[in-house]
The first five atom37 places (N, CA, C, CB, O) and aatype in JSON, in Angstrom:
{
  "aatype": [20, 20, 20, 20, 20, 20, 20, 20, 20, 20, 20, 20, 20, 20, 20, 20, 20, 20, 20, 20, 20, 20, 20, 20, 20, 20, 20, 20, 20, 20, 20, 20, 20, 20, 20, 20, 20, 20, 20, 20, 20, 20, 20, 20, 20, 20, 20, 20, 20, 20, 20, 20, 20, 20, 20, 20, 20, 20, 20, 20, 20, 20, 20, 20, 20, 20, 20, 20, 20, 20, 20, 20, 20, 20, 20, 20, 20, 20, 20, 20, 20, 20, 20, 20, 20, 20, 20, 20, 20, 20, 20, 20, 20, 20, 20, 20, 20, 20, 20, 20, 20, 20, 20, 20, 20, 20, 20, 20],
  "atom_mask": [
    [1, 1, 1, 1, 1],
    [1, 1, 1, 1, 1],
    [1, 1, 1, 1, 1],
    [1, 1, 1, 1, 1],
    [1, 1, 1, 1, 1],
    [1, 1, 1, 1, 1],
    [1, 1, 1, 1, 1],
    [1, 1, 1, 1, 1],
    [1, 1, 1, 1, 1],
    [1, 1, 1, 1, 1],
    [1, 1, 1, 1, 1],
    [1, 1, 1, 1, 1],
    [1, 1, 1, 1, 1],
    [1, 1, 1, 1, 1],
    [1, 1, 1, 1, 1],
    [1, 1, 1, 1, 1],
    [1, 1, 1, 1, 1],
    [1, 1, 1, 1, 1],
    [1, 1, 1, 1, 1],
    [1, 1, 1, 1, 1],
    [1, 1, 1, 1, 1],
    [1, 1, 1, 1, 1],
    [1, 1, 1, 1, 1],
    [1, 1, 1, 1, 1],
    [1, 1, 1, 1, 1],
    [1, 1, 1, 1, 1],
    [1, 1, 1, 1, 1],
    [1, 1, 1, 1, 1],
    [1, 1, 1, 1, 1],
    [1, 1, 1, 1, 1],
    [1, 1, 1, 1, 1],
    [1, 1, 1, 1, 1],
    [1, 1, 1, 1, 1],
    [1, 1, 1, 1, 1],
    [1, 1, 1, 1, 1],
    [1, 1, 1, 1, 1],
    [1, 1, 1, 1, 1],
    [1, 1, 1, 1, 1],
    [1, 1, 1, 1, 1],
    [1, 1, 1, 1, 1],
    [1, 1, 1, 1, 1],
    [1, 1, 1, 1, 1],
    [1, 1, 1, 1, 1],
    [1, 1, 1, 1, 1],
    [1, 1, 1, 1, 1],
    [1, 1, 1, 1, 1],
    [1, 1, 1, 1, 1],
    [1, 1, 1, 1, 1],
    [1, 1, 1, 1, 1],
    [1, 1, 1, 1, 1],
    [1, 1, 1, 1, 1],
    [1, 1, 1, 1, 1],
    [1, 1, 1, 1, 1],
    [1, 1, 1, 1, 1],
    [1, 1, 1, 1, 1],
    [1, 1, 1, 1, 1],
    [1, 1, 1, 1, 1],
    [1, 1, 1, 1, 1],
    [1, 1, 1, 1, 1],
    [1, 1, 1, 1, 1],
    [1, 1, 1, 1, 1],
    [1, 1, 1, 1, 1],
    [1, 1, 1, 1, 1],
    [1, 1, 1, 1, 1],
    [1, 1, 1, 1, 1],
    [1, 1, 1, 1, 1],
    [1, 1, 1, 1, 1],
    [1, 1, 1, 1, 1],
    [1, 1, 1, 1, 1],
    [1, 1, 1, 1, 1],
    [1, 1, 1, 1, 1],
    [1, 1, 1, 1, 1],
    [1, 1, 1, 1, 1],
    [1, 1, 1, 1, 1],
    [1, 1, 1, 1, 1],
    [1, 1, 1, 1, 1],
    [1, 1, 1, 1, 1],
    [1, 1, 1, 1, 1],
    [1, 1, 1, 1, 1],
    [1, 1, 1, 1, 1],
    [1, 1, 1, 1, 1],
    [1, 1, 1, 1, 1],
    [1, 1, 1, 1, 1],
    [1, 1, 1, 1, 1],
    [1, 1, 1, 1, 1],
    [1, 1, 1, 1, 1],
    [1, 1, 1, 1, 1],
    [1, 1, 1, 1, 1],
    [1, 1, 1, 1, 1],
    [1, 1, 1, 1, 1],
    [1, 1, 1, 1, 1],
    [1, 1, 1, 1, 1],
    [1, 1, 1, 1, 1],
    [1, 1, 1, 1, 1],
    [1, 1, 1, 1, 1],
    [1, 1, 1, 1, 1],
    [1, 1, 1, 1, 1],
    [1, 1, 1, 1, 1],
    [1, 1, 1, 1, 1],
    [1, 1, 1, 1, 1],
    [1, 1, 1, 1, 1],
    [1, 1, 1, 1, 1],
    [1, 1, 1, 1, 1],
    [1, 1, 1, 1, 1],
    [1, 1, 1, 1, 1],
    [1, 1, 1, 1, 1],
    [1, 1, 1, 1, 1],
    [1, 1, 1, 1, 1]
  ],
  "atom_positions": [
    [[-1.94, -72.41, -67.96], [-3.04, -72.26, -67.02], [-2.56, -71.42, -65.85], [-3.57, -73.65, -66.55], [-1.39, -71.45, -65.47]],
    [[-3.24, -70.88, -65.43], [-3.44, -69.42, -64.06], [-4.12, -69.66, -63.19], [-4.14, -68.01, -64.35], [-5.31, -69.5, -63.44]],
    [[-3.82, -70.12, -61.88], [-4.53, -70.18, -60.91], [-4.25, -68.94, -60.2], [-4.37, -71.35, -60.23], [-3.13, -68.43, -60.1]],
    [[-5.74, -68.34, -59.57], [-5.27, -67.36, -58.62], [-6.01, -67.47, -57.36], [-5.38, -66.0, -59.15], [-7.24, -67.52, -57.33]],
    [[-5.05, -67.52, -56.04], [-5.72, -68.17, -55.04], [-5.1, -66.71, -54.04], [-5.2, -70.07, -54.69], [-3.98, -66.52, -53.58]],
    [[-6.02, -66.1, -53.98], [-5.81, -64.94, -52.66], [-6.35, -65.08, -51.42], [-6.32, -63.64, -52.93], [-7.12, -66.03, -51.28]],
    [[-6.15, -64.34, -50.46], [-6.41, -64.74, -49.3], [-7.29, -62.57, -49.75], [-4.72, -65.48, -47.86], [-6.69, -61.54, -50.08]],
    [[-8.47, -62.77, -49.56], [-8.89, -61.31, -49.94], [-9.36, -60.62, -48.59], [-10.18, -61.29, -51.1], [-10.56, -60.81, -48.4]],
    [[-8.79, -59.91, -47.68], [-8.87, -59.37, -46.36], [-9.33, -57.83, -46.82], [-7.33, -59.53, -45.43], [-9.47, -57.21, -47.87]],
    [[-9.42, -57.69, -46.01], [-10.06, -55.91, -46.44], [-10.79, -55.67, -47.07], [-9.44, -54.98, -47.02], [-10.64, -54.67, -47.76]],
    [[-11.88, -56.39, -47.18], [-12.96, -56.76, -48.57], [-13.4, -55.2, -48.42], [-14.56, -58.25, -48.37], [-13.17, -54.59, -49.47]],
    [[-14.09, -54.24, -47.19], [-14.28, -53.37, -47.28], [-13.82, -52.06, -47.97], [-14.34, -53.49, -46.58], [-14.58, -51.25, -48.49]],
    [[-12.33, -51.95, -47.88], [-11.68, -50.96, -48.67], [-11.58, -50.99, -50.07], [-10.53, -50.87, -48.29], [-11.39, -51.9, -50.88]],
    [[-11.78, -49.66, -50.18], [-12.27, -49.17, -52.34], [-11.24, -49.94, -53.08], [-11.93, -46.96, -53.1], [-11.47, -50.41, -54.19]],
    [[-9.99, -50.08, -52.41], [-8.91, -50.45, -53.71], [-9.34, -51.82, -53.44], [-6.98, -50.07, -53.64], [-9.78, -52.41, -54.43]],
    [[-9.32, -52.42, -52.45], [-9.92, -54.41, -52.84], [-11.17, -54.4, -53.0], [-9.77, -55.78, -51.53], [-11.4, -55.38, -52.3]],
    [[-12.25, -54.04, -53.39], [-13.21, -53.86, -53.78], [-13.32, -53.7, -55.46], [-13.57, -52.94, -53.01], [-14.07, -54.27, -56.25]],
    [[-12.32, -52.71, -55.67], [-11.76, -52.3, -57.34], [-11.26, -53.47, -57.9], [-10.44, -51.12, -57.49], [-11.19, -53.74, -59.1]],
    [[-10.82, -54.33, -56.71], [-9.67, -55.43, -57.67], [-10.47, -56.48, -57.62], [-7.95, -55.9, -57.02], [-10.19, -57.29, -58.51]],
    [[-11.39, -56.82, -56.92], [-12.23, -58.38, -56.68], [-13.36, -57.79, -57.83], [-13.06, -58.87, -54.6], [-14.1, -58.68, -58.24]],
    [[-13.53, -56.84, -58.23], [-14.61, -56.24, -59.05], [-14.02, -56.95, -60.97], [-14.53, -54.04, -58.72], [-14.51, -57.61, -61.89]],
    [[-12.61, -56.16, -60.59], [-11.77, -56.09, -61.73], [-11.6, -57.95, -62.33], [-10.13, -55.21, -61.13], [-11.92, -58.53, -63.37]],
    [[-11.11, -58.29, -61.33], [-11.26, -60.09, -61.35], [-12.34, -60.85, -61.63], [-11.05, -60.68, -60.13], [-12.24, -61.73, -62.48]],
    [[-13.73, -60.58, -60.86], [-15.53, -60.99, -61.76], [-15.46, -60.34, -63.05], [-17.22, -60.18, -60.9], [-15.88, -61.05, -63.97]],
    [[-15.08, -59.31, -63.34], [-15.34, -59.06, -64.91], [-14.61, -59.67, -66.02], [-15.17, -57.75, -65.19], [-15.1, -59.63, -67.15]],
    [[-13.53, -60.21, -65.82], [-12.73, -61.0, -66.66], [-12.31, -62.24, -66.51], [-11.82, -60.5, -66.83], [-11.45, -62.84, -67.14]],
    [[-13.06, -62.64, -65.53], [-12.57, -64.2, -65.18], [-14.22, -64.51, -65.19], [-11.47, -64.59, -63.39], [-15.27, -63.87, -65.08]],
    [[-13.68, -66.23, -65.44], [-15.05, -66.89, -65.22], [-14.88, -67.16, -63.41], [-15.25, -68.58, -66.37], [-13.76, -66.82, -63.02]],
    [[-15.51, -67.55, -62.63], [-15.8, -67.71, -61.14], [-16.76, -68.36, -60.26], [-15.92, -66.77, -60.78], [-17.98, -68.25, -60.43]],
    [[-16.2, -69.07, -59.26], [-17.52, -69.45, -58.51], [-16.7, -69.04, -57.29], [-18.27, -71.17, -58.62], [-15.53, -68.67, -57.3]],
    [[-17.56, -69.19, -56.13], [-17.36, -68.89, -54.84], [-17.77, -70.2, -53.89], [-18.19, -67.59, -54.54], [-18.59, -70.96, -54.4]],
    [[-17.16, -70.58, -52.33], [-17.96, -71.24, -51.25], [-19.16, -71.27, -51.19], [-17.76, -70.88, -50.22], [-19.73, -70.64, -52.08]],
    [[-19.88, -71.85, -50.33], [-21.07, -71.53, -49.44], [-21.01, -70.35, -48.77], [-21.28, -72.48, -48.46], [-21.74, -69.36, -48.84]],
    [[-19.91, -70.62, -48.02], [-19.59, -69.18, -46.64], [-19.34, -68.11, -47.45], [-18.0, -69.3, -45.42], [-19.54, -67.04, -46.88]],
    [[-18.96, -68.05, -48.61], [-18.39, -66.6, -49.7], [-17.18, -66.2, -48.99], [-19.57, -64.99, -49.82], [-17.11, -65.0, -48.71]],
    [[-16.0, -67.13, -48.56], [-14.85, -66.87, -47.81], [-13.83, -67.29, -48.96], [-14.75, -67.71, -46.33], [-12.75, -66.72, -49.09]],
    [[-14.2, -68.2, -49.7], [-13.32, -68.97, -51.14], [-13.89, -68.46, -52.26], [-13.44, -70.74, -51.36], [-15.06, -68.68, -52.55]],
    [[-13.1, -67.75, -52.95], [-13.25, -67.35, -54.73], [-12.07, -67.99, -55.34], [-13.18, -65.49, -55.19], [-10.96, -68.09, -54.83]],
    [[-12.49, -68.45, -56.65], [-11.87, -69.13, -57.73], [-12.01, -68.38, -58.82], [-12.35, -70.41, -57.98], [-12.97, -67.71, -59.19]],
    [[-10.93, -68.55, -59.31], [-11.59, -67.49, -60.97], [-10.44, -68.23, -61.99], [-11.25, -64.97, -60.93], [-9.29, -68.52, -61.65]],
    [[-10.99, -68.44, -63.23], [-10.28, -68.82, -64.88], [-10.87, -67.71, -65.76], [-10.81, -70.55, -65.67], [-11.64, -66.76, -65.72]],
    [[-9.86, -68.56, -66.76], [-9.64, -67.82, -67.81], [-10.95, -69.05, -68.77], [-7.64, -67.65, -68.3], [-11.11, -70.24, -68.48]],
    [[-11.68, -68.28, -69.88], [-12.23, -69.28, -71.05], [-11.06, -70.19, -71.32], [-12.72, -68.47, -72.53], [-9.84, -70.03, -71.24]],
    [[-12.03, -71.44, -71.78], [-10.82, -72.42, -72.38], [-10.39, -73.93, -70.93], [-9.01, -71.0, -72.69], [-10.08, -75.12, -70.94]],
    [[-10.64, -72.95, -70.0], [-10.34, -73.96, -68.83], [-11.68, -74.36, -68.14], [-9.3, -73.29, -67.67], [-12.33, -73.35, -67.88]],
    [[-12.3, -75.52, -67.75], [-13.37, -75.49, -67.15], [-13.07, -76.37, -65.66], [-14.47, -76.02, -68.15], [-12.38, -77.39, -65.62]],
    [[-13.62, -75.86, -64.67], [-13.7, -75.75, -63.23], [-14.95, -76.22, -62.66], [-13.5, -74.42, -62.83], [-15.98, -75.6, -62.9]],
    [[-14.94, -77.27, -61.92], [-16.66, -77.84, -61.61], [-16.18, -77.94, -59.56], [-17.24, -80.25, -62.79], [-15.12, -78.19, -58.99]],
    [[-17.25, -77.69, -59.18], [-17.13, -77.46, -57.81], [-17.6, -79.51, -57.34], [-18.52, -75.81, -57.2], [-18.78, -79.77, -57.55]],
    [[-16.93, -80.44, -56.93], [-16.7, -81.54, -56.31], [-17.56, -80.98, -54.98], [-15.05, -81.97, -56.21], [-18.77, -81.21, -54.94]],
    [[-16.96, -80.33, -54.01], [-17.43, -80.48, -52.94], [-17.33, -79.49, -51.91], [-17.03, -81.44, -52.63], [-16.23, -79.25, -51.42]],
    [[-18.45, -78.82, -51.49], [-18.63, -77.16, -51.16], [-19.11, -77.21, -50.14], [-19.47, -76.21, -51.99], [-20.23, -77.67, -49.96]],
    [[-18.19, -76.63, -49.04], [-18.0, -76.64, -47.61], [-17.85, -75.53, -47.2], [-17.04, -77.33, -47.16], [-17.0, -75.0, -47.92]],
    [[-18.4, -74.41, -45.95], [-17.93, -73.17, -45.15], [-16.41, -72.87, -45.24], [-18.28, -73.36, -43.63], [-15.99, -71.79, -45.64]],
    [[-15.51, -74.04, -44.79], [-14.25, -73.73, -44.9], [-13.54, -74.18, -46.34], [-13.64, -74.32, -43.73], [-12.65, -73.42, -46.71]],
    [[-13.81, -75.28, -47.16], [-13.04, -75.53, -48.07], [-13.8, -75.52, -49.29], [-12.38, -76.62, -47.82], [-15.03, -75.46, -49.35]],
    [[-12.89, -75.6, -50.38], [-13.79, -75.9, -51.71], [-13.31, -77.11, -52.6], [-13.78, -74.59, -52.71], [-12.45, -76.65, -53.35]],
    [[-13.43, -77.99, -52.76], [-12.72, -79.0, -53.64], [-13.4, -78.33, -55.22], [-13.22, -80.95, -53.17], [-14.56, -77.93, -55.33]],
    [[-12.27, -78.32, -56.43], [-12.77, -77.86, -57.7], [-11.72, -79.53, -58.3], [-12.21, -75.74, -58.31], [-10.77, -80.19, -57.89]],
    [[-12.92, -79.52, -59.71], [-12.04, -80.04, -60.66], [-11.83, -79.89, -61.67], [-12.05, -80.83, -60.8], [-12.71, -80.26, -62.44]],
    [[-10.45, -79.19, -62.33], [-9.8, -78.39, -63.11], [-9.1, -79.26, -64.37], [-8.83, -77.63, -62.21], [-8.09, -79.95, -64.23]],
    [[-10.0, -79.05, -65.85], [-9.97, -79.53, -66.75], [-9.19, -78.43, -67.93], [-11.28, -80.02, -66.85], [-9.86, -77.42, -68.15]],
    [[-8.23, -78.51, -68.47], [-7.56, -77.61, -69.06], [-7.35, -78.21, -70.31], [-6.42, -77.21, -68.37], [-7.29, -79.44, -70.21]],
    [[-7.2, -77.69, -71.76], [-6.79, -78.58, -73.14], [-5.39, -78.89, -72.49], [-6.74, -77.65, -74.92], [-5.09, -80.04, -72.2]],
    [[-4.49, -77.75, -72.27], [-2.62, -77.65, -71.72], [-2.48, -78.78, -70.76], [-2.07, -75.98, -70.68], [-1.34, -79.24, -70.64]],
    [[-3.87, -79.56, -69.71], [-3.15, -80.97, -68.86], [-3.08, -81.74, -69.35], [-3.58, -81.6, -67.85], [-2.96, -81.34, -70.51]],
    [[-3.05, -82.8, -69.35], [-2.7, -84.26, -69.69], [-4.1, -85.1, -69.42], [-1.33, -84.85, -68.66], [-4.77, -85.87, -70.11]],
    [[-4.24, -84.54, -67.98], [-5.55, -85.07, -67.25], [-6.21, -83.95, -66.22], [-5.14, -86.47, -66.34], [-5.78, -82.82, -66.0]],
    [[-7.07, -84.4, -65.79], [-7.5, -83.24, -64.43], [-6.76, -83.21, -63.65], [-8.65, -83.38, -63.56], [-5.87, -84.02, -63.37]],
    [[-7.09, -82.08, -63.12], [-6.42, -82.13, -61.65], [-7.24, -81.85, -60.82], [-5.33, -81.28, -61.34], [-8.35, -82.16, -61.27]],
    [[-7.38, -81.15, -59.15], [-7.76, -81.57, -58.43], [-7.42, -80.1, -57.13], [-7.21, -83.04, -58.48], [-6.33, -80.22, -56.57]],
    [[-8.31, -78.76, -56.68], [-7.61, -78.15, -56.31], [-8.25, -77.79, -54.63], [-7.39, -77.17, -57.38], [-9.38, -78.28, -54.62]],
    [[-8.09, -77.4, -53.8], [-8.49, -77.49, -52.74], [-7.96, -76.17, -52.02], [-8.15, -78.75, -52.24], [-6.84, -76.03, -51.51]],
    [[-9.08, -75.14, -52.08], [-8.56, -73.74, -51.36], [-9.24, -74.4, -49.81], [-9.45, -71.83, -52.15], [-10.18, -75.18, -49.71]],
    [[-8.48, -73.84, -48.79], [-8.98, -74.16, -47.6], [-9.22, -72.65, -46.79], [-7.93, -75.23, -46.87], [-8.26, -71.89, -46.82]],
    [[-10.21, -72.27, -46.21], [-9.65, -71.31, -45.38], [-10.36, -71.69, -43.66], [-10.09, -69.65, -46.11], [-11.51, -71.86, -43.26]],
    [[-9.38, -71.71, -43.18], [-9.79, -72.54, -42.15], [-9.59, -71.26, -40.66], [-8.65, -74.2, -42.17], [-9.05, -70.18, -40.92]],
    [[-10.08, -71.56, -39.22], [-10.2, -71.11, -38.19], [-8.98, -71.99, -37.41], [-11.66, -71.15, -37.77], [-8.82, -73.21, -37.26]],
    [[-8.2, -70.83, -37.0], [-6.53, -71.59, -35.82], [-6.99, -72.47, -34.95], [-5.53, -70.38, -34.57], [-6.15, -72.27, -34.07]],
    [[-7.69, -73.27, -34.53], [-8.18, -73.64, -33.19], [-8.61, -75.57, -33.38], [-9.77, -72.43, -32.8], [-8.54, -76.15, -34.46]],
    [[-8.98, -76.13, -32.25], [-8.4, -77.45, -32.18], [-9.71, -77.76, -33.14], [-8.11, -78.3, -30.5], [-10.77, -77.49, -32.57]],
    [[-9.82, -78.16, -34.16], [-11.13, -78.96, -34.52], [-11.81, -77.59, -35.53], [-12.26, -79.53, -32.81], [-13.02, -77.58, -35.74]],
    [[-10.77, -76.36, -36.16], [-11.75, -75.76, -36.67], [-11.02, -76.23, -38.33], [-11.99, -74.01, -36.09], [-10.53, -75.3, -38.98]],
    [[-11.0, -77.04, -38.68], [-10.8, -78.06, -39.79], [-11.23, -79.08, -40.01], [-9.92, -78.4, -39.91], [-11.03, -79.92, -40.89]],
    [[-12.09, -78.98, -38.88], [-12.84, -80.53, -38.82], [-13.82, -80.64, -40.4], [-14.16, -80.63, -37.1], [-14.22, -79.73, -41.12]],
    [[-13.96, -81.97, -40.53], [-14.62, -82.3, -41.67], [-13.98, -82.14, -43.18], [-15.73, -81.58, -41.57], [-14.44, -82.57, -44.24]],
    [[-12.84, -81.42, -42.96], [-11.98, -81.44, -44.13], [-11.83, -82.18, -44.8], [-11.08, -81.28, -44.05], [-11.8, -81.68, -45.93]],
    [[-11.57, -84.08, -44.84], [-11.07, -84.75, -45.31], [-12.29, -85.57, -45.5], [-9.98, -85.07, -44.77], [-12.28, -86.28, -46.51]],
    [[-13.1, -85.62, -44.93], [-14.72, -85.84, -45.05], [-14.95, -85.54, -46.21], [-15.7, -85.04, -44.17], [-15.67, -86.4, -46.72]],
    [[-14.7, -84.75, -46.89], [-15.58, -84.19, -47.8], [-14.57, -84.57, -49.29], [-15.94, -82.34, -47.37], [-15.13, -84.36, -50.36]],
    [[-13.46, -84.99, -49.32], [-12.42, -85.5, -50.32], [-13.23, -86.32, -51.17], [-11.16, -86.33, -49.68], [-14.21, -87.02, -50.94]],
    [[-12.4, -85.99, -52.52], [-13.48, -86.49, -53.5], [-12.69, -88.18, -53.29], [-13.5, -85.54, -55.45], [-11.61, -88.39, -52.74]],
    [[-13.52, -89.1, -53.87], [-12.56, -90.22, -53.69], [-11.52, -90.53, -54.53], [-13.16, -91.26, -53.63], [-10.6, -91.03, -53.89]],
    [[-11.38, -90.48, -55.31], [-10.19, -90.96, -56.18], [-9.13, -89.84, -56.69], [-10.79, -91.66, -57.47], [-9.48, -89.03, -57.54]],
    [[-7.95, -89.83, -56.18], [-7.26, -88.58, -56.67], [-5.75, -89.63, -57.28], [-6.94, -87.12, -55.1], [-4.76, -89.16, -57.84]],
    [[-5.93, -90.73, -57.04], [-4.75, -91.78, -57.68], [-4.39, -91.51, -58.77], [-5.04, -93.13, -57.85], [-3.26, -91.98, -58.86]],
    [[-4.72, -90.94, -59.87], [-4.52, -90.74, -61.27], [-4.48, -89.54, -61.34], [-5.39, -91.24, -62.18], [-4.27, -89.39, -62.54]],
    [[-4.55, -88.2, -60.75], [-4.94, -87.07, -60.95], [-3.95, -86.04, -59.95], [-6.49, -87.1, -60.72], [-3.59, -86.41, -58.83]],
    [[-3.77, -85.37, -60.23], [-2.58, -83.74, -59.53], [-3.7, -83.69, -58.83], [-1.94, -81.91, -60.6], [-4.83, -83.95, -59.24]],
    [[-3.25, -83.21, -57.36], [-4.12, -82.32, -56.16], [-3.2, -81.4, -55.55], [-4.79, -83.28, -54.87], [-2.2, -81.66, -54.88]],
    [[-3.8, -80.04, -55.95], [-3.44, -79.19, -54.69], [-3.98, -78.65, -53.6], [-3.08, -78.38, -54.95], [-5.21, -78.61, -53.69]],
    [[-3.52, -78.18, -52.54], [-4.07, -77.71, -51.41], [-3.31, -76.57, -50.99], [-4.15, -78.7, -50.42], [-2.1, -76.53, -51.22]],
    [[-3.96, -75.54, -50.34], [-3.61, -74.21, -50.47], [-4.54, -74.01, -49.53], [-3.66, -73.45, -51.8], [-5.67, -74.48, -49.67]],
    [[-4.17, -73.26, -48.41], [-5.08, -72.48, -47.21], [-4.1, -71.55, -46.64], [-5.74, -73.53, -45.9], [-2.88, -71.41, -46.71]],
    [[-5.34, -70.83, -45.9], [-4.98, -69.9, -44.79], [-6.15, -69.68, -43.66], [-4.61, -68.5, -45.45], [-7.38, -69.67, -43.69]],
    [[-5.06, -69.5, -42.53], [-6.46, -69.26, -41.43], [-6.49, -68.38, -40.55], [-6.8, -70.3, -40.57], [-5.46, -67.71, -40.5]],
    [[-7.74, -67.97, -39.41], [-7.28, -66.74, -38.58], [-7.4, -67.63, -37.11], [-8.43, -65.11, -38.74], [-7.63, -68.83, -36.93]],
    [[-7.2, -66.72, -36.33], [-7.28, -67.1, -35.49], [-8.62, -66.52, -34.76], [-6.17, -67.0, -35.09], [-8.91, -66.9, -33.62]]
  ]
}
């Protein structure tokens, strides 16, 4: 299994434009609310969106290759006191049995 978790800046310029293009055509995908978080697989793996927030995305990632689900959490969050707020709010409840990752980046 392939996770690909970019931080995609320069959305404007032709060459990241070519490559986020290149990535929707061969990956399956969903996006945030805010369209700040993209996810993308391969067939074979299925990905269900838990819980869809401006800053974060909770997915849950079903693969034949796991054992069990797992559990993945792109964050992209704002530097500042409280611009993460609601983050943990939104956690699915039970991750006791299950892999979770978390992965962010933020601006200021």
């Amino acid at each position: 299994m392939c996770v690909i978790i970019w931080n995609v800046r320069g959305v404007g310029s032709t060459a990241t434009r070519r490559r986020l293009k290149k990535l929707v055509r061969i990956h399956q995908g969903l996006e945030n609310e805010s369209g700040k978080i993209w996810c993308f697989w391969n067939l074979g793996t299925t990905v269900a969106s838990c819980v869809d927030h401006p800053q974060f995305l909770h997915i849950r990632v079903e693969d034949p290759r796991l054992s069990r689900p797992m559990y993945i959490t792109p964050v992209y969050s704002f530097l500042f006191v409280g611009g993460a707020q609601g983050f943990m709010d939104g956690t699915p409840p039970d991750f006791s049995c299950s892999g979770w990752a978390v992965d962010g980046w933020g601006r200021l």
